[in-house]
C-alpha positions, 0 to 999 in steps of 0.5 A: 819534984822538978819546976815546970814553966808554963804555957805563961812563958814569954821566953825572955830567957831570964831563967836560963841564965840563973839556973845553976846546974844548966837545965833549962833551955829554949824549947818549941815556943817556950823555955824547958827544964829538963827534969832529970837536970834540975835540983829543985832549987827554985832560983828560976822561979824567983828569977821569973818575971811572968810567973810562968814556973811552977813546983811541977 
C-alpha cells in the first residue's frame, strides 16, 4: 500500500528529493505522492522531518 503525507506537512520538500522513483511532488499546501508511482520503499518516511508520512 502506498505512503501518504498528512495534513502534518510543512512542505519542506525533503521528501522529494530522496524518493527513488519520483512520485512525490508539490501539491495544493502539501507534498503528494502519487500512489500508482510509489513502491513502498519508505525512504520518504525516514527522510521526514515532522513525521508527516505515513503507510497509507
Amino acid at each position: 500500500m502506498a505512503y501518504v503525507i498528512t495534513d502534518s506537512c510543512v512542505s519542506c520538500g525533503a521528501c522529494a528529493g530522496e524518493c527513488p522513483v519520483g512520485a512525490i511532488a508539490q501539491g495544493d499546501g502539501k507534498y503528494e505522492i502519487n500512489a500508482d508511482s510509489c513502491i513502498d520503499c519508505g525512504t520518504c518516511a525516514g527522510t521526514c522531518p515532522t513525521g508527516a508520512i505515513k503507510e497509507g
